[in-house]
Biopython code that builds the backbone (N, CA, C, O; Angstrom):
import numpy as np
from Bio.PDB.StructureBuilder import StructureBuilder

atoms = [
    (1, "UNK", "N", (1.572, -76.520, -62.300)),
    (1, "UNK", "CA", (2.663, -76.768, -63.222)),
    (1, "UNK", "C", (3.763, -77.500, -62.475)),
    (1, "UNK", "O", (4.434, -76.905, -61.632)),
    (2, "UNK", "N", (3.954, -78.739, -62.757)),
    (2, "UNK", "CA", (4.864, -79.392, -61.720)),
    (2, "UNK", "C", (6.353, -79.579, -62.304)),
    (2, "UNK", "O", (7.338, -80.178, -61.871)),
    (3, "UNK", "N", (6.106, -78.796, -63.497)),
    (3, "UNK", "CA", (7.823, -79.069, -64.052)),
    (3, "UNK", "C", (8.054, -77.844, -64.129)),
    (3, "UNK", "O", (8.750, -77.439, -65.059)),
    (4, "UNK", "N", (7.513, -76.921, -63.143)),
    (4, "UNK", "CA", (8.185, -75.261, -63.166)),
    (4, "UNK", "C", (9.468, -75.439, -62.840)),
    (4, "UNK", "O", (10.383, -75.037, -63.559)),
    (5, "UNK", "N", (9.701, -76.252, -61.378)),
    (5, "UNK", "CA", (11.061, -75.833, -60.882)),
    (5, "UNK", "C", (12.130, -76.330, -61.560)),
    (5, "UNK", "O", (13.110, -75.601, -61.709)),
    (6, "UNK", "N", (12.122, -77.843, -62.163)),
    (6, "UNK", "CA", (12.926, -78.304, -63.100)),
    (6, "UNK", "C", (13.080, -77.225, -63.936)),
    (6, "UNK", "O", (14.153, -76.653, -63.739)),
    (7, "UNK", "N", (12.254, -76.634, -64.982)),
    (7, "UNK", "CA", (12.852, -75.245, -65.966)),
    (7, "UNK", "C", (13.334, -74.619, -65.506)),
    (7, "UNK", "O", (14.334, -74.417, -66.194)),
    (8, "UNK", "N", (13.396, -73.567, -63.991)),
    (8, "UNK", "CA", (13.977, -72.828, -63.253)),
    (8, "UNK", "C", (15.010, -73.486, -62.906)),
    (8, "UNK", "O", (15.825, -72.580, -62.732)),
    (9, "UNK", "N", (15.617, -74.593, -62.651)),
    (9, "UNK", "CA", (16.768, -74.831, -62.346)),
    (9, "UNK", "C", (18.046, -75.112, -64.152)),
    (9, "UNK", "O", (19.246, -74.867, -64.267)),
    (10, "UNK", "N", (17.164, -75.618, -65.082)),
    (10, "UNK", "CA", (18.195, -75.826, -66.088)),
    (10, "UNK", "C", (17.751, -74.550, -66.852)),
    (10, "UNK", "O", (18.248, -74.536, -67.978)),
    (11, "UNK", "N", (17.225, -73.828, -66.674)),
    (11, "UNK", "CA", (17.723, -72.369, -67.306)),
    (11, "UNK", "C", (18.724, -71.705, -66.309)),
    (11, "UNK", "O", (19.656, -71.103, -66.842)),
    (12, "UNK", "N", (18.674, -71.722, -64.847)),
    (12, "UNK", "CA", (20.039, -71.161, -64.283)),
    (12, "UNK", "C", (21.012, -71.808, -64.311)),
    (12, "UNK", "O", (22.079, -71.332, -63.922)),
    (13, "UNK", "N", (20.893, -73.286, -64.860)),
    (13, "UNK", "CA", (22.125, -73.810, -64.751)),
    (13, "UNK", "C", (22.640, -73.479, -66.214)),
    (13, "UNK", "O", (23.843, -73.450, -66.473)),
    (14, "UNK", "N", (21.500, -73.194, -67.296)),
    (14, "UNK", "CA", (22.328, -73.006, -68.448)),
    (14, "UNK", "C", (23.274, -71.369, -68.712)),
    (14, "UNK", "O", (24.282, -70.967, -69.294)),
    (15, "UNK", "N", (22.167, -70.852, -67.860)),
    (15, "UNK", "CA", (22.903, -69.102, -67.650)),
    (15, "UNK", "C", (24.489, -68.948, -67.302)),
    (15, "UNK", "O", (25.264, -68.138, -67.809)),
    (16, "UNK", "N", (24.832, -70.126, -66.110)),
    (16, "UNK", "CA", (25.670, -70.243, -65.406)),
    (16, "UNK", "C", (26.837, -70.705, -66.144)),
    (16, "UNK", "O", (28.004, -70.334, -66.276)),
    (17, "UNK", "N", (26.035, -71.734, -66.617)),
    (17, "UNK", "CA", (27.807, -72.162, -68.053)),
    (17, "UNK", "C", (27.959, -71.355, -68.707)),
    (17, "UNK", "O", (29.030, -70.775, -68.529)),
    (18, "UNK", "N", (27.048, -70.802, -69.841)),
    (18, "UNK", "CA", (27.319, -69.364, -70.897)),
    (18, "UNK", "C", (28.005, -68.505, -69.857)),
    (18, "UNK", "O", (28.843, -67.706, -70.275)),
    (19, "UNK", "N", (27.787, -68.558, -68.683)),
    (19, "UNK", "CA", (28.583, -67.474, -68.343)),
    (19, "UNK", "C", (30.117, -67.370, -67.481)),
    (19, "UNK", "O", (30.687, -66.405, -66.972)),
    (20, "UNK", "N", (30.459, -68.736, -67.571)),
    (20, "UNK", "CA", (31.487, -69.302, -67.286)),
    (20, "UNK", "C", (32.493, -69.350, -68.735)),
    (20, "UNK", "O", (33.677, -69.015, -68.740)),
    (21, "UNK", "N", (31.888, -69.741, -69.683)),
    (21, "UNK", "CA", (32.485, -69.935, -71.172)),
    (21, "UNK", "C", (33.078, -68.455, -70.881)),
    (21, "UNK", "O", (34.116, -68.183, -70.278)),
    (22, "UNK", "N", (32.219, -67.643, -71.423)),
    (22, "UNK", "CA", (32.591, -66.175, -72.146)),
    (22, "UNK", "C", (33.610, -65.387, -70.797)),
    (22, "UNK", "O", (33.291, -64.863, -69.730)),
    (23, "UNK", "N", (34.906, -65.619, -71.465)),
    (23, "UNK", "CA", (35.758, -64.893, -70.726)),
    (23, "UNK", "C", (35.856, -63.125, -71.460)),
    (23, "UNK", "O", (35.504, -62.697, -72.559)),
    (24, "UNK", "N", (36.389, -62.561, -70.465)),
    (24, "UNK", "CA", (36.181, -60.968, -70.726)),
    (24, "UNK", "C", (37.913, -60.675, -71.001)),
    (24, "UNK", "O", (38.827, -61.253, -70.414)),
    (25, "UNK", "N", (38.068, -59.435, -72.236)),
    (25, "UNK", "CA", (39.193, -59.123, -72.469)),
    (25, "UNK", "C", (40.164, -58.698, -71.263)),
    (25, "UNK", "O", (39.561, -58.651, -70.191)),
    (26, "UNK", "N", (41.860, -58.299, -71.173)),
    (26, "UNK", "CA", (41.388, -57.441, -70.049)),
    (26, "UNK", "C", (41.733, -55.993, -70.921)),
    (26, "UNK", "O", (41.874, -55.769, -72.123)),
    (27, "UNK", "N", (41.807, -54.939, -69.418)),
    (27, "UNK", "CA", (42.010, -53.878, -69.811)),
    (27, "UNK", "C", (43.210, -53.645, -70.772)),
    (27, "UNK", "O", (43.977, -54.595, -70.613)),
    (28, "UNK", "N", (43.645, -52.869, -71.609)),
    (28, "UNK", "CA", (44.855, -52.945, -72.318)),
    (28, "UNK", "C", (45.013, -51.761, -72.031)),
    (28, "UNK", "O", (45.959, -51.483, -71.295)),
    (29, "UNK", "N", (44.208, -50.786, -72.483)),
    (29, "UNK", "CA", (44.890, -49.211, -72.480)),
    (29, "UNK", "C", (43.323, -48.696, -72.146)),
    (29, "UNK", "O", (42.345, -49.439, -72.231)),
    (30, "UNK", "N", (43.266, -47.073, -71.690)),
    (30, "UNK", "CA", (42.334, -46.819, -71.534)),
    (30, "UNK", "C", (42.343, -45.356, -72.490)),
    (30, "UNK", "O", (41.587, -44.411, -72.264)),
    (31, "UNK", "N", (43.109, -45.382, -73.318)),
    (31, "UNK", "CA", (43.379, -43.873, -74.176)),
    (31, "UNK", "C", (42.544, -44.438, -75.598)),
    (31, "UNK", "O", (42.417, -45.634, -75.862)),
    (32, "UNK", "N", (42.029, -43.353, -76.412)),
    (32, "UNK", "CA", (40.999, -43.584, -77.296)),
    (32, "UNK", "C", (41.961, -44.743, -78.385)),
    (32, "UNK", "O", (43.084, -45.170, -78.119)),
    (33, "UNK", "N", (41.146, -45.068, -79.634)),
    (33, "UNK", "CA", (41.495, -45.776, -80.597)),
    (33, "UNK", "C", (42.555, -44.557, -81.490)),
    (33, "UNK", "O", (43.368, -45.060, -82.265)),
    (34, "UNK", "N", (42.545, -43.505, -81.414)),
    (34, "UNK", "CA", (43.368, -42.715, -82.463)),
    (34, "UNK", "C", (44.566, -42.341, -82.203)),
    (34, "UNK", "O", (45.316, -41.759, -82.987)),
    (35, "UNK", "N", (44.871, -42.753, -80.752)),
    (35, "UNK", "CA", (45.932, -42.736, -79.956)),
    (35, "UNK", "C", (46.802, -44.164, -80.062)),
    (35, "UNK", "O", (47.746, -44.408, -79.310)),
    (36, "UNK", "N", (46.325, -45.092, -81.143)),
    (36, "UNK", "CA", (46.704, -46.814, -80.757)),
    (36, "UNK", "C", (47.841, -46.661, -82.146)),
    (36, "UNK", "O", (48.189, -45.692, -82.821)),
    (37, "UNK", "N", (48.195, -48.115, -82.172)),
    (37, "UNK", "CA", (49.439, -48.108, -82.975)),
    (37, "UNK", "C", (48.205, -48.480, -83.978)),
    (37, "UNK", "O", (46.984, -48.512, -83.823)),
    (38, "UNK", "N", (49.316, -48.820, -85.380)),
    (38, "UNK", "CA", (47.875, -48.882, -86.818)),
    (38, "UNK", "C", (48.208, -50.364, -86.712)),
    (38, "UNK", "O", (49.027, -51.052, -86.102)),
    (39, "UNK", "N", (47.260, -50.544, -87.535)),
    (39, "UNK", "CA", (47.673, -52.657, -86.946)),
    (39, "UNK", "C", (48.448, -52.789, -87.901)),
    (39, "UNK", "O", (48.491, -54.014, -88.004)),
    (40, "UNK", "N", (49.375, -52.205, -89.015)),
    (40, "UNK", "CA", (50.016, -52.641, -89.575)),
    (40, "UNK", "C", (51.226, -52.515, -88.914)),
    (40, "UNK", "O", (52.153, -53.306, -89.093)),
    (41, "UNK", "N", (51.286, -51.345, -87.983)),
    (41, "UNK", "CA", (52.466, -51.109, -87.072)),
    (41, "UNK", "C", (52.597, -52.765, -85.574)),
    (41, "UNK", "O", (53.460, -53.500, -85.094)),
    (42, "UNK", "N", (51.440, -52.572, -85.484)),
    (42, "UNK", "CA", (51.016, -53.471, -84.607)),
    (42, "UNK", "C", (51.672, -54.791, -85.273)),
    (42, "UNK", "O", (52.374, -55.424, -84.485)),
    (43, "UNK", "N", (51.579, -55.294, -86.514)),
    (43, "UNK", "CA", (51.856, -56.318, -86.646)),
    (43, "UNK", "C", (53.109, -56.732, -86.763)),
    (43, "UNK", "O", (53.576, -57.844, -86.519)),
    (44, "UNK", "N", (53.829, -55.389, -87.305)),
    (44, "UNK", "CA", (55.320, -55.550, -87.445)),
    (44, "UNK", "C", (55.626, -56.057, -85.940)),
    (44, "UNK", "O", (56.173, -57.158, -85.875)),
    (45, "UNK", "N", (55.423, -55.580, -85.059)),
    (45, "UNK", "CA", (55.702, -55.357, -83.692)),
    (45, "UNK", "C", (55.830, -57.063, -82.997)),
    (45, "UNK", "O", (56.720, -57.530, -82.286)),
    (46, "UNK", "N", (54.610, -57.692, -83.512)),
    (46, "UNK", "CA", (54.210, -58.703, -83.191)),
    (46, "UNK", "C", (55.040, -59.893, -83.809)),
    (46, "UNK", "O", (55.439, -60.908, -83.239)),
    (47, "UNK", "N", (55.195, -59.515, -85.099)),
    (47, "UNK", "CA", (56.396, -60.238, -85.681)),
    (47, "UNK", "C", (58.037, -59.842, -85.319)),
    (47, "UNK", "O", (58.832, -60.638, -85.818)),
    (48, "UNK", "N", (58.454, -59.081, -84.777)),
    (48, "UNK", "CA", (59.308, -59.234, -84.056)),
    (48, "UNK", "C", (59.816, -59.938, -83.020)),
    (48, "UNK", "O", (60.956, -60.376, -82.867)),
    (49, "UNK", "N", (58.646, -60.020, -82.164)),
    (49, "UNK", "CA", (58.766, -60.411, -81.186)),
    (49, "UNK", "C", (58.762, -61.932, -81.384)),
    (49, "UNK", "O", (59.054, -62.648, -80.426)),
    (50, "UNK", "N", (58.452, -62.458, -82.556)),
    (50, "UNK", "CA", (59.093, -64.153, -82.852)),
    (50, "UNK", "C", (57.224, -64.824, -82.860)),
    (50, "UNK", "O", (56.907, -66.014, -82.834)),
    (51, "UNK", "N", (56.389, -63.770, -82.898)),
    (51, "UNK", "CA", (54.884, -65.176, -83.142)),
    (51, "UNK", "C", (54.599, -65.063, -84.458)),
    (51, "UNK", "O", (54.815, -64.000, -85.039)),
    (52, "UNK", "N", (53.993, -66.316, -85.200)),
    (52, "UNK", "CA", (54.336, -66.363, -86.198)),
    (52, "UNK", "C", (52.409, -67.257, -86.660)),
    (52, "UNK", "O", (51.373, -67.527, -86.053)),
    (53, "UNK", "N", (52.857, -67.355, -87.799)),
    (53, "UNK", "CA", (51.602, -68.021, -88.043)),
    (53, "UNK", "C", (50.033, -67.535, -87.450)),
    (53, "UNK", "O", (49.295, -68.247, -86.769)),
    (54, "UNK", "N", (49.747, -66.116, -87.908)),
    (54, "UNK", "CA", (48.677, -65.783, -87.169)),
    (54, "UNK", "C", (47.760, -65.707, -87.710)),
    (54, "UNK", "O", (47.494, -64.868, -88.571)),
    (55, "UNK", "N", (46.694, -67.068, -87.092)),
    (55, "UNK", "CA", (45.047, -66.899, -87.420)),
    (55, "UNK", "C", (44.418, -66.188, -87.436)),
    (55, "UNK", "O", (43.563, -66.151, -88.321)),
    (56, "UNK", "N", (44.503, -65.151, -86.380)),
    (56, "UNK", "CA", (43.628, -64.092, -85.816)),
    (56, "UNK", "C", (44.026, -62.865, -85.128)),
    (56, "UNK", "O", (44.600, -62.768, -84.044)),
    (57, "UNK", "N", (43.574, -61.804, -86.043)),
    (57, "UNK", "CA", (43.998, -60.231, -85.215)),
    (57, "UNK", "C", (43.160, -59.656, -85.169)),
    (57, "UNK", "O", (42.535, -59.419, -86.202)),
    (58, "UNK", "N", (42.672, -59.061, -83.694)),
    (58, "UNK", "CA", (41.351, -58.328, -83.936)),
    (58, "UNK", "C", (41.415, -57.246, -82.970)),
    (58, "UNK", "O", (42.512, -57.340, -82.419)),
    (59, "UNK", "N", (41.103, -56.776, -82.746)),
    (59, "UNK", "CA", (40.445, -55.390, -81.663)),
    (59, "UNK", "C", (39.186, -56.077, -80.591)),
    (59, "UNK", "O", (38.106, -56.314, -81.133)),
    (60, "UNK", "N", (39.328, -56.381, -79.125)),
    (60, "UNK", "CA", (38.645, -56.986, -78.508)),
    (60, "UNK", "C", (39.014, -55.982, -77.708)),
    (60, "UNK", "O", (40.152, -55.541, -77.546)),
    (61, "UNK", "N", (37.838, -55.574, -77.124)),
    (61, "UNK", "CA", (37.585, -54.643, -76.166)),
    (61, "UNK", "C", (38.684, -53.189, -76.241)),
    (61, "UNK", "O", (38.521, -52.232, -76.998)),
    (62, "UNK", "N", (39.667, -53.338, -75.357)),
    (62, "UNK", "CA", (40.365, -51.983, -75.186)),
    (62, "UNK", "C", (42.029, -52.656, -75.788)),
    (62, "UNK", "O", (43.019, -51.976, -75.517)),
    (63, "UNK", "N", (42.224, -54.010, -76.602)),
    (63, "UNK", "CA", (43.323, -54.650, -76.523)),
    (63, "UNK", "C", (43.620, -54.558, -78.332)),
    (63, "UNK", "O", (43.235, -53.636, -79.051)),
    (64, "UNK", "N", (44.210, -55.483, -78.671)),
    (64, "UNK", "CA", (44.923, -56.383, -80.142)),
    (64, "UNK", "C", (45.125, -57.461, -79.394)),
    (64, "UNK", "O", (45.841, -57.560, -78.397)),
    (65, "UNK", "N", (44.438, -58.299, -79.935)),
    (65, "UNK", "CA", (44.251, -59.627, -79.849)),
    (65, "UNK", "C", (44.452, -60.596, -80.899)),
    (65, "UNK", "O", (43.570, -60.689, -81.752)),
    (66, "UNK", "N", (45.523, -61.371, -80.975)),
    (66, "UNK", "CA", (46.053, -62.437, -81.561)),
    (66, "UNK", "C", (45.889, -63.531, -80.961)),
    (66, "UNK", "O", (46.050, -63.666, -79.748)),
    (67, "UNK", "N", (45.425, -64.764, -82.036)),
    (67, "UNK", "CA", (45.552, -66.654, -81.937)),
    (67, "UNK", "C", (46.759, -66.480, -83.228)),
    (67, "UNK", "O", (46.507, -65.774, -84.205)),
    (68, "UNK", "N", (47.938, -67.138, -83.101)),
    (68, "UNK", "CA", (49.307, -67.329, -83.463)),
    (68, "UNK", "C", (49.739, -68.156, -82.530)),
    (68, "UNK", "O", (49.282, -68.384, -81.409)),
    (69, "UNK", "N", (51.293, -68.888, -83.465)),
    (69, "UNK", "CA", (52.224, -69.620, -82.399)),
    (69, "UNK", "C", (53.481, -68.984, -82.089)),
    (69, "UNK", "O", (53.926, -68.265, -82.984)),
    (70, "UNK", "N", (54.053, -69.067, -81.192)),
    (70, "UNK", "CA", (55.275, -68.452, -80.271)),
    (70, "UNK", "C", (56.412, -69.454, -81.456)),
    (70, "UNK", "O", (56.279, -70.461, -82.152)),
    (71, "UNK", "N", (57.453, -68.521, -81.168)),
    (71, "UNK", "CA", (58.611, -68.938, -81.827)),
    (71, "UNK", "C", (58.848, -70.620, -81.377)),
    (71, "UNK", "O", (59.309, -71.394, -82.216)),
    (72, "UNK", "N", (58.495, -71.092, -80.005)),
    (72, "UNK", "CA", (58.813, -72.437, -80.280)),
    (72, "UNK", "C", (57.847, -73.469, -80.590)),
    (72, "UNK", "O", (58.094, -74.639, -80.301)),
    (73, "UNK", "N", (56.279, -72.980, -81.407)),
    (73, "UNK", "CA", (55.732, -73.460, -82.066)),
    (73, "UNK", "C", (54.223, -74.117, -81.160)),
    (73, "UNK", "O", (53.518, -75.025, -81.602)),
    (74, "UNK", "N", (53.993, -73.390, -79.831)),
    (74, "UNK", "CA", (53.188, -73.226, -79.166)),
    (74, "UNK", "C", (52.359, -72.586, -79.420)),
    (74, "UNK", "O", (52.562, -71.381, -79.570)),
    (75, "UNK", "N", (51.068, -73.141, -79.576)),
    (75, "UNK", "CA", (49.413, -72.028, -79.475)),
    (75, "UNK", "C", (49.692, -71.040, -78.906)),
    (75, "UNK", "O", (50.343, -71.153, -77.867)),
    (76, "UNK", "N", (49.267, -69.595, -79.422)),
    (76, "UNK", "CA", (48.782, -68.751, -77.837)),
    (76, "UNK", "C", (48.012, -68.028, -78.498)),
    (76, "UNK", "O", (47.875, -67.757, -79.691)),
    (77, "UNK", "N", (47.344, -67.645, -77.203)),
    (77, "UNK", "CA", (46.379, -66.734, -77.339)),
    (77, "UNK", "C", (46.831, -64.985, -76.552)),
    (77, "UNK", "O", (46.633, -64.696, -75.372)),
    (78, "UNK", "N", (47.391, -64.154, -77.506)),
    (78, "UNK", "CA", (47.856, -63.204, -76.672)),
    (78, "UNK", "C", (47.252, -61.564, -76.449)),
    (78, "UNK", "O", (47.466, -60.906, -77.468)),
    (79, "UNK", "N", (46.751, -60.992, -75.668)),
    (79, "UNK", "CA", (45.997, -59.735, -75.712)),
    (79, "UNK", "C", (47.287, -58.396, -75.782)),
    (79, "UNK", "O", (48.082, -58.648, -74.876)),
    (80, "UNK", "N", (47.617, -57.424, -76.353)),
    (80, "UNK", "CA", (48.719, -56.383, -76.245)),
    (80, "UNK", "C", (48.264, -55.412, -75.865)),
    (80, "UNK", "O", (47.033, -55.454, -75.880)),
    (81, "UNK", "N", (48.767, -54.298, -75.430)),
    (81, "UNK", "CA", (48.017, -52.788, -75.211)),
    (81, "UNK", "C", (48.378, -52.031, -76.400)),
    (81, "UNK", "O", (49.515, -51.661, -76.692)),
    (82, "UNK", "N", (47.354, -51.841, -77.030)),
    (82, "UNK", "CA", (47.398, -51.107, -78.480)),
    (82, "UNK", "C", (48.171, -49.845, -78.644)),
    (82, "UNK", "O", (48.350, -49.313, -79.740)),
    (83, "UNK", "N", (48.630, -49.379, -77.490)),
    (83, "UNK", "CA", (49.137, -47.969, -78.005)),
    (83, "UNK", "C", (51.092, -48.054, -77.792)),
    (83, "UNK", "O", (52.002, -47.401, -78.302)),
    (84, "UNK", "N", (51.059, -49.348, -76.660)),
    (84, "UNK", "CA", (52.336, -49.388, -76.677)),
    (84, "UNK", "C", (52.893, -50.748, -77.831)),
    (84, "UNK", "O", (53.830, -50.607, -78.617)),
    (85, "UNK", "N", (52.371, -51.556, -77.739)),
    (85, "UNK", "CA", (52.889, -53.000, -78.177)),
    (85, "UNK", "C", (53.245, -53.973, -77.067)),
    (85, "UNK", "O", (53.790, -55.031, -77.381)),
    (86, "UNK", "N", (52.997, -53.717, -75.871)),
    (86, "UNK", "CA", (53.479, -54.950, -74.551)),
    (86, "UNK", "C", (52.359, -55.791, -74.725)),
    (86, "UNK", "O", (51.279, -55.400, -75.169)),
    (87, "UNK", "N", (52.609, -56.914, -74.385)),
    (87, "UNK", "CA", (52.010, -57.708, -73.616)),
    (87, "UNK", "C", (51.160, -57.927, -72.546)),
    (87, "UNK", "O", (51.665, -58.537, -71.603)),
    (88, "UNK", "N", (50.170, -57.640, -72.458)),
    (88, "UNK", "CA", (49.083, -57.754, -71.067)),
    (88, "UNK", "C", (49.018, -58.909, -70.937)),
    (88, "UNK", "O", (49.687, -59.253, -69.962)),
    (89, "UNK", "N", (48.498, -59.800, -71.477)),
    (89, "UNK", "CA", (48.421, -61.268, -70.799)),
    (89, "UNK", "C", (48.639, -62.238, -72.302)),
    (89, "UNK", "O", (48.313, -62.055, -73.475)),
    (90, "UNK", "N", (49.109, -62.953, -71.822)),
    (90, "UNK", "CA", (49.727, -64.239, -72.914)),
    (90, "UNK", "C", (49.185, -65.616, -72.284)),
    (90, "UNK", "O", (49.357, -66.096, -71.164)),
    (91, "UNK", "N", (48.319, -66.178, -73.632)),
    (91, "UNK", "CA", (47.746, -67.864, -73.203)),
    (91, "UNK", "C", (48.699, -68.640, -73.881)),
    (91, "UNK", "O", (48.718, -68.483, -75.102)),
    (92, "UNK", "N", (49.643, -69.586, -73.306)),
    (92, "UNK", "CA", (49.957, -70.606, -74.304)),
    (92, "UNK", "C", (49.950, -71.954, -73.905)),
    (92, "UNK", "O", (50.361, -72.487, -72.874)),
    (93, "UNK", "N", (49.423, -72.395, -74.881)),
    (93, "UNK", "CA", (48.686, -73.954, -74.789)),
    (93, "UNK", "C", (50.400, -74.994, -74.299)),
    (93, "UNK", "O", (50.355, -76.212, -74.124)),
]
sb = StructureBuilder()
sb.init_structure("model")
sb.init_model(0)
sb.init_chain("A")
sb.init_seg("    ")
for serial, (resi, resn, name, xyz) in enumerate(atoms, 1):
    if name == "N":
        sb.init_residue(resn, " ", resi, " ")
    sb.init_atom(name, np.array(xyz, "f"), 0.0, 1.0, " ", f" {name:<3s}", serial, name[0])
structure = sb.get_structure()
């Protein structure tokens, strides 16, 4: 089979991108889900804090995870710790 190693190399090279893409949440809190704010609390919270326009709220891993823009009209991508409302890490484009 003389095109083994060619397959062995673009299946690890394809492993290697999929696994470069898929970034991991981070930690937010490590206390159960019944202990978290309710996402309606959550959202008030979030709208306070001035982001606005939000595409996306979800529960990713141990976080609340929002795609919204920042009060001065910047993308972000922001992860919170569900039980307090802070900020763990903030993406903005």
């Amino acid at each position: 089979m003389k095109h083994a190693p060619f397959f062995k190399l673009a299946l690890t090279a394809s492993a290697l991108s999929a696994a470069s893409v898929a970034t991991a949440a981070p930690v937010c809190t490590k206390l159960p889900p019944a202990k978290w704010l309710t996402q309606a609390q959550m959202k008030a919270k979030i709208a306070k804090m001035g982001y606005r326009d939000i595409k996306v709220f979800q529960v990713s891993g141990s976080c609340y995870e929002i795609y919204a823009h920042t009060k001065d009209g910047k993308r972000a991508e922001v992860y919170f710790n569900p039980v307090t409302g802070a900020v763990v890490q903030n993406n903005v484009d």
